[in-house]
PASEBA-1860 file (N, C-alpha, C; in nm, 3 decimals):
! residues 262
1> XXXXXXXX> 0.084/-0.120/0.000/0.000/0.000/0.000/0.088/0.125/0.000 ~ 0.066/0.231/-0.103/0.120/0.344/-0.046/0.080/0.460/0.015 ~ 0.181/0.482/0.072/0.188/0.573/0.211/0.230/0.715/0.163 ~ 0.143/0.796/0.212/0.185/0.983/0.178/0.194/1.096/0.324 ~ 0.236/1.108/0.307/0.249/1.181/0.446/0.239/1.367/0.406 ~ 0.145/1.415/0.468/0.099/1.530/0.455/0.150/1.616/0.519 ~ 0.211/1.748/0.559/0.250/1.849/0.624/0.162/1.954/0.593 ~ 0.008/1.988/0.668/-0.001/2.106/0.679/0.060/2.216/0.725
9> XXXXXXXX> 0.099/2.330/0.679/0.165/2.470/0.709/0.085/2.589/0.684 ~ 0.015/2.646/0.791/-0.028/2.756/0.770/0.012/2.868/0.806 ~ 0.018/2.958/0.726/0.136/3.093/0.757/0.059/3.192/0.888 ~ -0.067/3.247/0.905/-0.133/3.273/0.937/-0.200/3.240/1.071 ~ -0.114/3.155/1.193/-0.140/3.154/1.288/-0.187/3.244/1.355 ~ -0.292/3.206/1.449/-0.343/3.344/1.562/-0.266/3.351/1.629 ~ -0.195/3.238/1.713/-0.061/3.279/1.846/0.058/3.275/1.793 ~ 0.077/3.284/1.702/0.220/3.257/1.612/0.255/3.271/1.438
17> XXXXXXXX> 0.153/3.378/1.402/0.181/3.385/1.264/0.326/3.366/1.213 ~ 0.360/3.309/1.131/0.422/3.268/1.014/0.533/3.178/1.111 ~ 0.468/3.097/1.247/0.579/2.981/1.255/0.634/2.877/1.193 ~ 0.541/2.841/1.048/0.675/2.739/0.982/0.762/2.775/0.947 ~ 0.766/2.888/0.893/0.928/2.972/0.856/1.061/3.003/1.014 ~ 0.968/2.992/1.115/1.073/3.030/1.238/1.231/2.957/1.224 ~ 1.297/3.019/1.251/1.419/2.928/1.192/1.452/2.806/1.315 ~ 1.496/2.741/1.319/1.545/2.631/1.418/1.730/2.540/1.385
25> XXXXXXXX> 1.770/2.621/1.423/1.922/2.573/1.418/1.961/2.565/1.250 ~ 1.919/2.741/1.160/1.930/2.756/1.043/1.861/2.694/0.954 ~ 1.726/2.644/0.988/1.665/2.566/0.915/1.537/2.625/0.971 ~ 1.413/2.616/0.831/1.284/2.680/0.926/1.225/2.538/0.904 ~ 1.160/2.571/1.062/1.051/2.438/1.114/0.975/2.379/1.030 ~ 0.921/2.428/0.895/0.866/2.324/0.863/0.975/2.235/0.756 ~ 1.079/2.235/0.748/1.176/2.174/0.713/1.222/2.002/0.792 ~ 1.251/2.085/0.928/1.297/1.999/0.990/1.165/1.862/0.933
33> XXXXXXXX> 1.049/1.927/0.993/0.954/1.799/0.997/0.903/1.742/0.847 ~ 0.983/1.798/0.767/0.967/1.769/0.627/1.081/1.641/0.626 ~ 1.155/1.711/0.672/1.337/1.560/0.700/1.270/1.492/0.741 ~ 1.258/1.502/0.875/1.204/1.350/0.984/1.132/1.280/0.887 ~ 1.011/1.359/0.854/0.886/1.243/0.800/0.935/1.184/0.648 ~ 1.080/1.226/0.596/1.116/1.140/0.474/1.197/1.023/0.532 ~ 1.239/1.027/0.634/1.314/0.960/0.713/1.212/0.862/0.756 ~ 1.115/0.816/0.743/1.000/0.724/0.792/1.007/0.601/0.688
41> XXXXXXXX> 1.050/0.458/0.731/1.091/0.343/0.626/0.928/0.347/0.517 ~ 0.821/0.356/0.617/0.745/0.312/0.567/0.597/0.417/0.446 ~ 0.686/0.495/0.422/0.651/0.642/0.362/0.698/0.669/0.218 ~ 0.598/0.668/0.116/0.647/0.656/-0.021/0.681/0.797/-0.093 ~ 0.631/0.879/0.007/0.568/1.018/-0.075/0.557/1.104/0.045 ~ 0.622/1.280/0.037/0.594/1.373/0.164/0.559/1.503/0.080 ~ 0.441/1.557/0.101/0.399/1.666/0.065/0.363/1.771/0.209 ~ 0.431/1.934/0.162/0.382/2.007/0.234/0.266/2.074/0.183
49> XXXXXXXX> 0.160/2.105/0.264/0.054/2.144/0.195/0.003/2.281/0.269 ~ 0.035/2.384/0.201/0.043/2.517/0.207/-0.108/2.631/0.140 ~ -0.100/2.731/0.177/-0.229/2.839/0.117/-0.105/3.033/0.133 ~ 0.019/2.965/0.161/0.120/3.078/0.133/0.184/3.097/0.060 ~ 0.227/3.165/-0.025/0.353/3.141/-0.111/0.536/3.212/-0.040 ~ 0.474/3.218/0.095/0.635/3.242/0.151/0.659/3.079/0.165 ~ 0.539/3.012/0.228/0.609/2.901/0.276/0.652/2.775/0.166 ~ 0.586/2.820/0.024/0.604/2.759/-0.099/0.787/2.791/-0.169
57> XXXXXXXX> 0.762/2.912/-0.111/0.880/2.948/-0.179/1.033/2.836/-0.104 ~ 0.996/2.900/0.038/1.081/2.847/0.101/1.088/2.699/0.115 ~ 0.996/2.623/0.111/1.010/2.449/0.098/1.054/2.436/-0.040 ~ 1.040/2.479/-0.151/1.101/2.474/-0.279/1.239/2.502/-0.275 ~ 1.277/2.571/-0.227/1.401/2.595/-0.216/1.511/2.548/-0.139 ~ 1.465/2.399/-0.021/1.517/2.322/0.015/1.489/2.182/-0.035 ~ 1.424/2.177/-0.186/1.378/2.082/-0.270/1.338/1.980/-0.194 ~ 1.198/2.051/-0.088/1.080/1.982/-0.050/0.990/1.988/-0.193
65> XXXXXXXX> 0.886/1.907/-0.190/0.772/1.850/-0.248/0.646/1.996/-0.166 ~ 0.609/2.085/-0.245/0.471/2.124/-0.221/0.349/2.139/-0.255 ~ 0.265/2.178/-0.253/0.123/2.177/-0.264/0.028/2.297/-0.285 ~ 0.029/2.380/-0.336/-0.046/2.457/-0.333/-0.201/2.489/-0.315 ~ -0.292/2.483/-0.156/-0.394/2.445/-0.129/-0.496/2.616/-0.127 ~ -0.629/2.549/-0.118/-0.769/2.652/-0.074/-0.705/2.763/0.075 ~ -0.726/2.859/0.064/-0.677/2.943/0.197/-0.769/2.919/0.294 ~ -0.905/2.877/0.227/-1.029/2.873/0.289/-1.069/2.755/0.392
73> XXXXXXXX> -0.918/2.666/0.389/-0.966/2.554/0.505/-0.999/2.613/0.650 ~ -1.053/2.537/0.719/-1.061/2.535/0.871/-0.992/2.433/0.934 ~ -0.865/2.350/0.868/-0.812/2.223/0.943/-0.750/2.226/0.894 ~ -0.627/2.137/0.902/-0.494/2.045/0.886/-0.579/1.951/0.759 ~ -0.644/1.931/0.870/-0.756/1.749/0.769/-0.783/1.805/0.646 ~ -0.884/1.882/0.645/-0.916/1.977/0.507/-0.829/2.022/0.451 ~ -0.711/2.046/0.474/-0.630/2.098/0.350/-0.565/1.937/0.309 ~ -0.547/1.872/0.388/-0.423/1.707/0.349/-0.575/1.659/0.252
81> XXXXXXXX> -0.722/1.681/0.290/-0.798/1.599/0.208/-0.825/1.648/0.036 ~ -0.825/1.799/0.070/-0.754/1.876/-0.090/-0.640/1.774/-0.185 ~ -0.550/1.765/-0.089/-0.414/1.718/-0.128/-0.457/1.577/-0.234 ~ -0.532/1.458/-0.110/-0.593/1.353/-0.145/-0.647/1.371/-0.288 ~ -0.730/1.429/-0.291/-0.763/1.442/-0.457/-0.717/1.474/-0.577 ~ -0.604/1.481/-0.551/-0.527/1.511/-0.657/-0.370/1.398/-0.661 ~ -0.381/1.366/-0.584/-0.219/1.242/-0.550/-0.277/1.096/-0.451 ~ -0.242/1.050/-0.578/-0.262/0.881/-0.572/-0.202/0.846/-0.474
89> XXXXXXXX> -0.285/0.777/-0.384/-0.207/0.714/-0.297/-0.304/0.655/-0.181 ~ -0.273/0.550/-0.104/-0.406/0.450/-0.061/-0.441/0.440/0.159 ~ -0.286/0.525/0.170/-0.318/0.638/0.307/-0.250/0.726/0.317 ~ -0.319/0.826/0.400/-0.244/0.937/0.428/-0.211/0.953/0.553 ~ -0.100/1.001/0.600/-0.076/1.063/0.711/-0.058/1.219/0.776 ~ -0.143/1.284/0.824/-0.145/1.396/0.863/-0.018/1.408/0.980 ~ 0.052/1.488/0.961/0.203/1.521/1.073/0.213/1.654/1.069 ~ 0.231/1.718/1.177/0.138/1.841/1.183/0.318/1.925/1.162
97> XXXXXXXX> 0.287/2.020/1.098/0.363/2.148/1.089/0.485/2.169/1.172 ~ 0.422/2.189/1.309/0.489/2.265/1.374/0.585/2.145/1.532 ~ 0.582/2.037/1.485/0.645/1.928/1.522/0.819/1.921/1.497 ~ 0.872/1.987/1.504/1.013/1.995/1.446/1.100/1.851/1.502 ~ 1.051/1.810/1.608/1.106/1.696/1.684/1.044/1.539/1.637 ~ 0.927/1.541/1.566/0.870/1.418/1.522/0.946/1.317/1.459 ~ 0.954/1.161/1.550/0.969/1.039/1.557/0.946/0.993/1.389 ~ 1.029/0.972/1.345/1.011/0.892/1.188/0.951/0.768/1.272
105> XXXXXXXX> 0.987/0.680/1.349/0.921/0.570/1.400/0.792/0.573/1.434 ~ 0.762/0.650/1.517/0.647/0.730/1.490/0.494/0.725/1.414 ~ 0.572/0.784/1.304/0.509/0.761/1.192/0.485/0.682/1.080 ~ 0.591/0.579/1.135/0.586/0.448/1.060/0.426/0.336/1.169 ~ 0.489/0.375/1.251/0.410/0.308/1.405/0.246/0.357/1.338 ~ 0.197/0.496/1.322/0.055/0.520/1.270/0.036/0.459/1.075 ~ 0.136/0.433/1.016/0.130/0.410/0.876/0.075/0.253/0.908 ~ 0.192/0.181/1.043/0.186/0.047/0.994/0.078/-0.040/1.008
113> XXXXXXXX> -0.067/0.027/1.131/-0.139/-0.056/1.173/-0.266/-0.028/1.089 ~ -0.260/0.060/0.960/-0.363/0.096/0.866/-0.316/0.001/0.732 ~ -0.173/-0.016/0.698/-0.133/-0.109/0.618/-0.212/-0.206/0.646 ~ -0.173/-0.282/0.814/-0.229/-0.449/0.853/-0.339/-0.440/0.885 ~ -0.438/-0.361/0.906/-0.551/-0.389/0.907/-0.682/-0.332/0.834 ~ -0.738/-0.436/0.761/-0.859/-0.389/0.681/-0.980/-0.336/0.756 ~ -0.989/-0.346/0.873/-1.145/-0.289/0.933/-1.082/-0.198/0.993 ~ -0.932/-0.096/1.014/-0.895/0.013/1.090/-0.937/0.129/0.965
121> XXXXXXXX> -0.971/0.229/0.934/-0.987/0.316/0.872/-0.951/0.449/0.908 ~ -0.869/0.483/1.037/-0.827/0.555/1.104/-0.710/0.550/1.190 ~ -0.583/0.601/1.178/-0.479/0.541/1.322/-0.430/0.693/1.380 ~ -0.429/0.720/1.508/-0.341/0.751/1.580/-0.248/0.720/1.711 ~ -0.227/0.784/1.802/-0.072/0.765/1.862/-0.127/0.816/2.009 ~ -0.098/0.747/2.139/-0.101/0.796/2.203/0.035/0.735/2.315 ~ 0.095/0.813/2.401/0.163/0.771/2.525/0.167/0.796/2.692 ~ 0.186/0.708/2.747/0.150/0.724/2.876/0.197/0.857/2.909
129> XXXXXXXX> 0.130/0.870/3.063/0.099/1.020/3.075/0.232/1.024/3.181 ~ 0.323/1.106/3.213/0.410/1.113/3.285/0.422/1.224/3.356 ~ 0.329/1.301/3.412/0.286/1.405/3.511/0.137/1.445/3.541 ~ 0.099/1.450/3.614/-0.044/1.474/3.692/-0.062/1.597/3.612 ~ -0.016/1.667/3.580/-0.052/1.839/3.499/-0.077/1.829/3.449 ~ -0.034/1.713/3.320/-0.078/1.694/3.203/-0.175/1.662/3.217 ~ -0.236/1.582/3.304/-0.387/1.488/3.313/-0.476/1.597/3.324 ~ -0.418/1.679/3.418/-0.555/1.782/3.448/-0.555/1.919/3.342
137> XXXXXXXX> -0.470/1.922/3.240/-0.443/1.993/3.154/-0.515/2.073/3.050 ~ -0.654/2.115/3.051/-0.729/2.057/2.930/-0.673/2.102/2.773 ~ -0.523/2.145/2.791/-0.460/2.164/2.619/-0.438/2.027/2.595 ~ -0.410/1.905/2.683/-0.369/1.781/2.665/-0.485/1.681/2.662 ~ -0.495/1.662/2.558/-0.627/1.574/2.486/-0.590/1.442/2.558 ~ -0.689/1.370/2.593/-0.704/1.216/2.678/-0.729/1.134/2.586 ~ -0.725/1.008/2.600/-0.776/0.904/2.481/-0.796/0.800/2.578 ~ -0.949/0.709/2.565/-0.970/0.557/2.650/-0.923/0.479/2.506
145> XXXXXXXX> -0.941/0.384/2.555/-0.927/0.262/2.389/-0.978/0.136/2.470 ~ -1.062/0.076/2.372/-1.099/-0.086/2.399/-0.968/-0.180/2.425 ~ -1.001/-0.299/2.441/-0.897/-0.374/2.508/-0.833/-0.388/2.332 ~ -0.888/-0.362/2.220/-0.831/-0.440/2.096/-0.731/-0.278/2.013 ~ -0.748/-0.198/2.134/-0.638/-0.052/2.087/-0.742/0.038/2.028 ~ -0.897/-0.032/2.034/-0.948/0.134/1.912/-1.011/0.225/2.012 ~ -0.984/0.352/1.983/-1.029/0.437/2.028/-1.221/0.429/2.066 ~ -1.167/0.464/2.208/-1.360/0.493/2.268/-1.374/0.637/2.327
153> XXXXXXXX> -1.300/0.725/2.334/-1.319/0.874/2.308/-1.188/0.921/2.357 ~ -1.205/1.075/2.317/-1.104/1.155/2.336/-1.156/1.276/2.423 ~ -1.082/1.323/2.457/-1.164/1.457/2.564/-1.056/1.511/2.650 ~ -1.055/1.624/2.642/-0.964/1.728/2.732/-0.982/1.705/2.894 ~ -1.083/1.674/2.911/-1.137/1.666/3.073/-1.060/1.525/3.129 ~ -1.032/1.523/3.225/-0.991/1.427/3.284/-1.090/1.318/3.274 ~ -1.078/1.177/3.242/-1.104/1.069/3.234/-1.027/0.953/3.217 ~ -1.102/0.869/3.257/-1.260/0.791/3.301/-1.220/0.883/3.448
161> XXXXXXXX> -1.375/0.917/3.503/-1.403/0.963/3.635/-1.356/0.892/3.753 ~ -1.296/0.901/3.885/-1.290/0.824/3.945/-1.375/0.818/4.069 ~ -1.473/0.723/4.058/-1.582/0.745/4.146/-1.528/0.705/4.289 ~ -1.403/0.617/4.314/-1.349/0.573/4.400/-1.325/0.695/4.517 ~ -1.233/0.756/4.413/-1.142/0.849/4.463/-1.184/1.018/4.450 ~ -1.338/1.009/4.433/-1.436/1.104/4.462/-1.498/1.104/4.589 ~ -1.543/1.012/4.599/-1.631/0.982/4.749/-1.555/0.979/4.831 ~ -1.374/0.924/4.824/-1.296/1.021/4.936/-1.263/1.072/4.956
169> XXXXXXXX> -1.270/1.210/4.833/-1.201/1.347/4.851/-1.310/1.441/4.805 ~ -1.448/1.423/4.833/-1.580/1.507/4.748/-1.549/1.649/4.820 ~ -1.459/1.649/4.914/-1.466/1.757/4.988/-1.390/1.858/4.980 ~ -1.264/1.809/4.850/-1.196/1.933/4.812/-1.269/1.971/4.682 ~ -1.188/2.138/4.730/-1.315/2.232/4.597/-1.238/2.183/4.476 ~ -1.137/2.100/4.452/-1.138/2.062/4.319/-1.081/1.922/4.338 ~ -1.142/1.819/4.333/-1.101/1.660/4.413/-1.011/1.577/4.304 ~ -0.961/1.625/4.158/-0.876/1.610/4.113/-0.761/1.605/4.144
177> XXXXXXXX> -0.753/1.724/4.219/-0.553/1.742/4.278/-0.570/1.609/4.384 ~ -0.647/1.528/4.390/-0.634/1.397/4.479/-0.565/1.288/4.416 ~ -0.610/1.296/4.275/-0.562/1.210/4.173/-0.366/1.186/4.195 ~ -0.323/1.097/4.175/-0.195/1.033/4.189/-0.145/0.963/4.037 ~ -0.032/1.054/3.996/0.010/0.968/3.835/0.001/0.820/3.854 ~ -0.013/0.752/3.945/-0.026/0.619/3.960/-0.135/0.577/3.917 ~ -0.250/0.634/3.993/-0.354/0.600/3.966/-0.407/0.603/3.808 ~ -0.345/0.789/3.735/-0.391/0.808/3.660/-0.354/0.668/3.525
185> XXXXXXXX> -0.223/0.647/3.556/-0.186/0.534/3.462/-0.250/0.433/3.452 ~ -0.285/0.319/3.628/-0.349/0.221/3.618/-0.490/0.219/3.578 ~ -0.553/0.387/3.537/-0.688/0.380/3.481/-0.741/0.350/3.318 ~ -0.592/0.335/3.241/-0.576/0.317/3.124/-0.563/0.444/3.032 ~ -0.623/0.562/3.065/-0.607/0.656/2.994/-0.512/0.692/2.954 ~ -0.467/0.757/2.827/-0.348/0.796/2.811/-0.351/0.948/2.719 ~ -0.214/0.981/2.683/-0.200/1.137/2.622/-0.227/1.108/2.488 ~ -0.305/1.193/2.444/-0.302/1.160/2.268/-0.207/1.282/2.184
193> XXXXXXXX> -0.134/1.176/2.064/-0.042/1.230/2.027/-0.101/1.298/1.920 ~ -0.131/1.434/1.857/-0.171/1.498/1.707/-0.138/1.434/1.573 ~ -0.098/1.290/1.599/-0.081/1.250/1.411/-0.183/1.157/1.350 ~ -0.226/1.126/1.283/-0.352/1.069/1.227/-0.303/1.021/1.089 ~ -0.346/0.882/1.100/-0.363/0.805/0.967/-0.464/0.789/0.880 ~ -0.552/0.789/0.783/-0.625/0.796/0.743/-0.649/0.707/0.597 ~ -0.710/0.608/0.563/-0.726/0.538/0.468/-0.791/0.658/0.372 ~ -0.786/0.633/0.219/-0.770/0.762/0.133/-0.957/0.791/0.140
201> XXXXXXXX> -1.020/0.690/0.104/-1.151/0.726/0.109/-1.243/0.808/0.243 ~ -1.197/0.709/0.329/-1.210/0.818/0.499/-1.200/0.933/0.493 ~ -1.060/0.946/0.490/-1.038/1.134/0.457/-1.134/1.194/0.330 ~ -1.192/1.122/0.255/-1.224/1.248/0.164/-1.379/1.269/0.223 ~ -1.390/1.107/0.247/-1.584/1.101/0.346/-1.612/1.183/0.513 ~ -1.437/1.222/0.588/-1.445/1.297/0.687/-1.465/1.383/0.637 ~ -1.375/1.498/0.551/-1.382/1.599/0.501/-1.555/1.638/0.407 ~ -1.616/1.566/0.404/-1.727/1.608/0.355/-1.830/1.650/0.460
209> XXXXXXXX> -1.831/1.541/0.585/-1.907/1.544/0.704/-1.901/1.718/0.769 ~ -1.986/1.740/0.807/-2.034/1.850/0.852/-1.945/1.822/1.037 ~ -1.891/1.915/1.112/-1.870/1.923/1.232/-2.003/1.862/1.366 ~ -1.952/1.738/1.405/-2.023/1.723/1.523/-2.102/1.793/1.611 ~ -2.145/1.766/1.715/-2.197/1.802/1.823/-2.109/1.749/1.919 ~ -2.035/1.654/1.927/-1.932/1.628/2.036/-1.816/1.700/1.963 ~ -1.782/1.693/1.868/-1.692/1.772/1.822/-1.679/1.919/1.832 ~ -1.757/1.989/1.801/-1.765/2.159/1.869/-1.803/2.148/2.014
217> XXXXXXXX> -1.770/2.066/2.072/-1.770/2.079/2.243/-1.708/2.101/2.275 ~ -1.580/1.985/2.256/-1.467/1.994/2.276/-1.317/2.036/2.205 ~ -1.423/2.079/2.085/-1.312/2.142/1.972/-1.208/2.025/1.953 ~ -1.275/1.904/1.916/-1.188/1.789/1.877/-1.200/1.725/1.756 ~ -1.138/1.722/1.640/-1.188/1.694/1.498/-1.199/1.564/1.503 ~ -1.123/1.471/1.583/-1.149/1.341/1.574/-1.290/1.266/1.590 ~ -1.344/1.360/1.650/-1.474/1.288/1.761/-1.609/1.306/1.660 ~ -1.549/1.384/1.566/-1.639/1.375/1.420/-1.622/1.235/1.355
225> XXXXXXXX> -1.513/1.172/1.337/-1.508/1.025/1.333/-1.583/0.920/1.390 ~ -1.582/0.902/1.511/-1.598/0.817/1.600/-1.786/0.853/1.596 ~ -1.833/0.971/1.571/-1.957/1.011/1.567/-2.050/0.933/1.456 ~ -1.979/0.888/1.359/-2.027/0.852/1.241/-1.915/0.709/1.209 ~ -1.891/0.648/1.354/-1.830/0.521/1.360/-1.761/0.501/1.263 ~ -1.644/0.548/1.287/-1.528/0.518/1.191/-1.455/0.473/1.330 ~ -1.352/0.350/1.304/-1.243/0.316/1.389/-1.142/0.360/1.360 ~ -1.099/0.403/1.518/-0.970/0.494/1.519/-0.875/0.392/1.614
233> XXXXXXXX> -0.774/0.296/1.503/-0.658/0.213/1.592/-0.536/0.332/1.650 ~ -0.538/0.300/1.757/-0.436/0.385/1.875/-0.298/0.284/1.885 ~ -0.179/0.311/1.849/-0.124/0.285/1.878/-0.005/0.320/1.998 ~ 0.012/0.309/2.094/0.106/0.306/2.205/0.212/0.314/2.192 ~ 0.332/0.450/2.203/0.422/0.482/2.163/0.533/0.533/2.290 ~ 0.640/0.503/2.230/0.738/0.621/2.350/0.815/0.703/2.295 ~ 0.758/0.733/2.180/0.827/0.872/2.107/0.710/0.962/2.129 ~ 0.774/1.054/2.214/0.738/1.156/2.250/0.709/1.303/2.137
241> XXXXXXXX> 0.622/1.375/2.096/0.688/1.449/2.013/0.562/1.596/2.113 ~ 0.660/1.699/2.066/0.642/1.876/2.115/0.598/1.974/2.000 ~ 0.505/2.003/2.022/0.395/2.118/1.884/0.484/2.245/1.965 ~ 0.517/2.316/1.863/0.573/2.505/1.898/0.387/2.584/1.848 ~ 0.335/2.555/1.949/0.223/2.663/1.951/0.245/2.815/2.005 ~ 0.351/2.880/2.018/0.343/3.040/2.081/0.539/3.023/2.077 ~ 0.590/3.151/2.068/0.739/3.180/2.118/0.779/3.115/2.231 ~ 0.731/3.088/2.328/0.776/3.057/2.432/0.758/2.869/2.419
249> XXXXXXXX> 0.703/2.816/2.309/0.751/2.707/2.289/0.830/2.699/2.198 ~ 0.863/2.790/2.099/1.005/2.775/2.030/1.148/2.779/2.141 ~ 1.173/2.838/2.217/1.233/2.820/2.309/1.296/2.704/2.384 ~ 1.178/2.671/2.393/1.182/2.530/2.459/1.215/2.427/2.380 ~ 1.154/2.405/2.245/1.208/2.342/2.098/1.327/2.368/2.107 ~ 1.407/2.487/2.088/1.527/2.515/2.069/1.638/2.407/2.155 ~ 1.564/2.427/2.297/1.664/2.362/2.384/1.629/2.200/2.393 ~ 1.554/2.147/2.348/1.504/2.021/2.316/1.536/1.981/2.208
257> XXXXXX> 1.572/2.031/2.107/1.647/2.021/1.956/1.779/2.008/2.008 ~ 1.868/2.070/2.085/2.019/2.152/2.098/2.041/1.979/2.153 ~ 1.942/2.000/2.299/2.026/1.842/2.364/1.968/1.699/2.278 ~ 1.898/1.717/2.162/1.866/1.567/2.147/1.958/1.544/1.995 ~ 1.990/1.665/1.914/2.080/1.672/1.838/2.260/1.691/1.849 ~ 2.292/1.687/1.985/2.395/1.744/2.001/2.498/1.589/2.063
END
């Protein structure tokens, strides 16, 4: 089967206009994650898929592969499903922009369990949670999964509830800070990672679907899936990867690039 791997780049951020161009150790970010994701064994094809012509210019000129898309999307998904219609190919992988640190393994890990399985029509990535902040976080999306890995929802709010460990702490004004990374682990939940696999027809039948009602709740595009029962296989990872959403996570990129490249 072949495999395409998508890079949305939008110039036009609200907390960070024009961060794919930000430079990162002489190279702008959406570069780096243009490398990594060619660096993926199981990846035939990497397109960046753009509505700028700075960021056209500039991926051309490090003889990336681009795309020239609608300005008019509202998603990542919607512009990679543009892409879909025009380049052959039998999945896609959405790998988001602003990932400069993203796992080629990774992304072989979401390619490989849509290759092997015919009833998955959806894959992403999630890894255990390794701080209580994150749990109670709501920028850090949650994921349950059935015992067979597919996704049974996603949600910013802390979950599954713990009715246990409610009824012995109902009495603080917020009975979460009771919660223990121990616990939170042995409840199965875990962090969901932003990359998404997508069999080619899915993506073009998501992209047609109108936005949820669980989905504008929680401002979660996935849960438009799962709404209209599509299976989403989760795979369990320990590649970690870091989105630069604002300056003050380029920063932190910077110094997370310096020691993992150095």
């Amino acid at each position: 089967m072949k495999v395409t791997v998508v890079i949305p780049a939008r110039y036009a951020s609200t907390r960070f206009p024009g961060k794919p161009l930000v430079l990162i150790s002489g190279k702008p970010m959406v570069q780096h994650v243009y490398e990594r994701a060619s660096q993926a064994t199981l990846v035939d094809d990497v397109f960046i898929a753009t509505e700028d012509n700075r960021i056209e210019e500039a991926v051309r000129s490090f003889g990336g592969r681009v795309v020239m898309t609608s300005s008019r999307h509202q998603s990542g998904t919607d512009r990679m499903s543009e892409v879909a219609q025009n380049v052959s190919s039998d999945i896609f992988i959405n790998v988001q922009g602003d990932e400069p640190l993203i796992s080629p393994a990774l992304i072989d890990q979401v390619a490989s369990v849509l290759i092997n399985s015919e009833l998955a029509k959806m894959s992403t990535a999630q890894i255990s949670f390794k701080t209580k902040e994150d749990f109670l976080n709501p920028n850090v999306v949650k994921v349950l999964c059935d015992q067979e890995g597919t996704a049974l929802y996603f949600s910013r709010s802390p979950i599954p509830f713990q009715r246990k460990t409610w009824r012995e702490n109902s009495q603080w004004p917020n009975f979460y800070e009771a919660h223990s990374l121990e616990k939170i682990q042995q409840s199965g939940v875990h962090k969901h990672l932003g990359i998404y696999g997508f069999k080619r027809e899915t993506l073009l039948d998501f992209s047609r679907w109108m936005p949820t009602a669980l989905e504008k709740e929680e401002e979660l595009e996935q849960l438009r899936a799962l709404e209209h029962g599509i299976r989403i296989k989760v795979v369990t990872t320990q590649h970690e990867s870091w989105a630069v959403d604002t300056p003050d996570d380029l920063k932190k990129i910077n110094e997370l690039f310096s020691s993992k490249t150095s």
